[in-house]
C-alpha positions in Angstrom: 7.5 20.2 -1.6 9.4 16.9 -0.8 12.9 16.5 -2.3 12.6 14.4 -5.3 8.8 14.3 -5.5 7.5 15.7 -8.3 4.8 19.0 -7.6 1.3 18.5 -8.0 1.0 20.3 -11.6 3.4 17.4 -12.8 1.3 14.3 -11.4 -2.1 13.0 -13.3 -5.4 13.3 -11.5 -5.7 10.6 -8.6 -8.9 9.8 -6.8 -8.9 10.4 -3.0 -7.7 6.7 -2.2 -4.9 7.4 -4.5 -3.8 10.7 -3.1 -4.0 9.1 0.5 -1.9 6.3 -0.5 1.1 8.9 -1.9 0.7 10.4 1.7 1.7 6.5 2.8 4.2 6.0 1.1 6.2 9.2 1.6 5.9 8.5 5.3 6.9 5.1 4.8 9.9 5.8 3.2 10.6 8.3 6.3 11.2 5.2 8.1 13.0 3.3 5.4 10.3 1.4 3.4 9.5 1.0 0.4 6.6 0.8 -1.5 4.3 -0.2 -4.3 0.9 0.6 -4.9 -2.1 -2.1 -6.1 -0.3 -5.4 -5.7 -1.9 -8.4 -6.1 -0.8 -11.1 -3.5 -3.3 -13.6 -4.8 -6.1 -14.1 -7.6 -9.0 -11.7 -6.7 -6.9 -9.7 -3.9 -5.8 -6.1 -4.6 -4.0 -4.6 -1.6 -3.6 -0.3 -1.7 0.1 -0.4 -0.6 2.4 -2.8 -0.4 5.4 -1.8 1.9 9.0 -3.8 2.4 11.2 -2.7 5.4 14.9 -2.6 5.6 14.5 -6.0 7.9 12.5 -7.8 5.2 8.9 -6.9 6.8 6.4 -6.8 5.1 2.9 -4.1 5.6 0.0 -3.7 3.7 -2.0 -0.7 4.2 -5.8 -0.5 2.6 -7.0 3.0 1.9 -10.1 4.2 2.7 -11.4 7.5 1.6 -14.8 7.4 3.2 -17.5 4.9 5.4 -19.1 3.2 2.1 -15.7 2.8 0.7 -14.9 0.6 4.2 -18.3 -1.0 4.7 -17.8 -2.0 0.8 -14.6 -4.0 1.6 -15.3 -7.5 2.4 -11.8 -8.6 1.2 -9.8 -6.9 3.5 -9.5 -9.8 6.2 -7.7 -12.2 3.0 -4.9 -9.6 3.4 -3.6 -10.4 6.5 -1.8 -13.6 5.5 0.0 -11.7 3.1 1.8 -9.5 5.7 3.6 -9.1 8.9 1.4 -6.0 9.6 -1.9 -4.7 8.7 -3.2 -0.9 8.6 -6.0 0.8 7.7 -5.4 4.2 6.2 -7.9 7.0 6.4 -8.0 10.6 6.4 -8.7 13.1 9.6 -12.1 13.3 8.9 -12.8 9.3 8.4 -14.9 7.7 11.8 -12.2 5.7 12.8 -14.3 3.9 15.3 -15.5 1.8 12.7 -11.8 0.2 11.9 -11.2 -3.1 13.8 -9.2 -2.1 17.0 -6.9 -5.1 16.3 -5.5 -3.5 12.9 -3.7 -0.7 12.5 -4.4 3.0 11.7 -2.6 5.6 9.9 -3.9 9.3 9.3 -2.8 10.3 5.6 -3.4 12.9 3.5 -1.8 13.6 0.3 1.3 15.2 1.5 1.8 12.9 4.5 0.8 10.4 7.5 1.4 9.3 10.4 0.9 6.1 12.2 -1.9 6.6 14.8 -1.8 2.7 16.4 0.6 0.2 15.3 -1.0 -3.2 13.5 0.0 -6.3 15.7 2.9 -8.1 14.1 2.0 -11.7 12.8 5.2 -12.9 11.0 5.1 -14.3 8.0 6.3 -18.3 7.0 9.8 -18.2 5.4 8.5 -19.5 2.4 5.6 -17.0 2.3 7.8 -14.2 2.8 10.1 -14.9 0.1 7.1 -15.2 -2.1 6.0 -11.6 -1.0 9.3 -10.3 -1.6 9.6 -11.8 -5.3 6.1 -10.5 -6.2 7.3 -7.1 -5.0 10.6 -6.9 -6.8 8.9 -8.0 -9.9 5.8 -5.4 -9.6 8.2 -2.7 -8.4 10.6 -3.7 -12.0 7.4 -3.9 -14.1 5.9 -0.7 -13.2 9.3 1.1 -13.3 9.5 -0.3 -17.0 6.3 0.8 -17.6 7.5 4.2 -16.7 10.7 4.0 -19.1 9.0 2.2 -22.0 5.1 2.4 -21.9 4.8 0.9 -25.3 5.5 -2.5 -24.3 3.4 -5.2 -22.4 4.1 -7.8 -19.7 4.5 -11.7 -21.3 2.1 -13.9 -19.7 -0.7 -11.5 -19.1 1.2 -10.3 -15.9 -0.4 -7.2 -14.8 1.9 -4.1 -15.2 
């Protein structure tokens, strides 16, 4: 068990793109990231994990649990303006072959990951970045309110 993650008897049941992205984002913050899950960077984009480094960068990692869960994602290439760096993650068992050699891959699991080939950095605009950065600070302090006080609901129709 990880310090200060709760054990699996305590958690809901997740579907196999949510328990990879848990593996994510307790590796992430191994190397000082943080992270949110299912942020929306623009109308009619979703990404799996959103990730914010101690330097302000910025990663968005897609989970993919199997080959029709990939060959069903014809998004995935609106993502990359979003982000400094780009990764696919998958899990041992996943034909990596398939994943565009100029993104990056991770190999997760529910416990864990590790970061296989490093996406290509494309920084981000100033101004972009600060937008990413806002949207994460305020998806981060929505869900956490969520958390605290599920009875209440976002003004505006923001998503919680």
């Amino acid at each position: 068990m990880v310090p200060g993650m709760p054990d699996d008897q305590t958690l809901p049941p997740m579907k196999p793109g949510q328990l990879l992205a848990r593996g994510v984002c307790r590796h992430l913050l191994s190397l000082d990231f943080v992270t949110v899950e299912e942020l929306i960077p623009s109308p009619g984009l979703r990404v799996d994990v959103m990730a914010l480094g101690p330097k302000g960068e910025i990663w968005v990692v897609e989970c993919k649990s199997s080959r029709a869960d990939f060959q069903a994602d014809h998004k995935w290439q609106g993502y990359l303006e979003w982000c400094d760096r780009y990764f696919w993650a998958v899990d041992a068992e996943f034909p990596a072959e398939l994943l565009p050699d100029e993104t990056g891959l991770i190999i997760a699991d529910a416990y864990d990951a590790e970061i296989v080939r490093m996406g290509p950095e494309a920084k981000l605009a100033g101004a972009r970045r600060k937008v990413m950065v806002q949207k994460f600070a305020r998806h981060a302090a929505l869900r956490w309110q969520a958390v605290r006080d599920p009875g209440l609901t976002p003004a505006r129709g923001m998503p919680a």
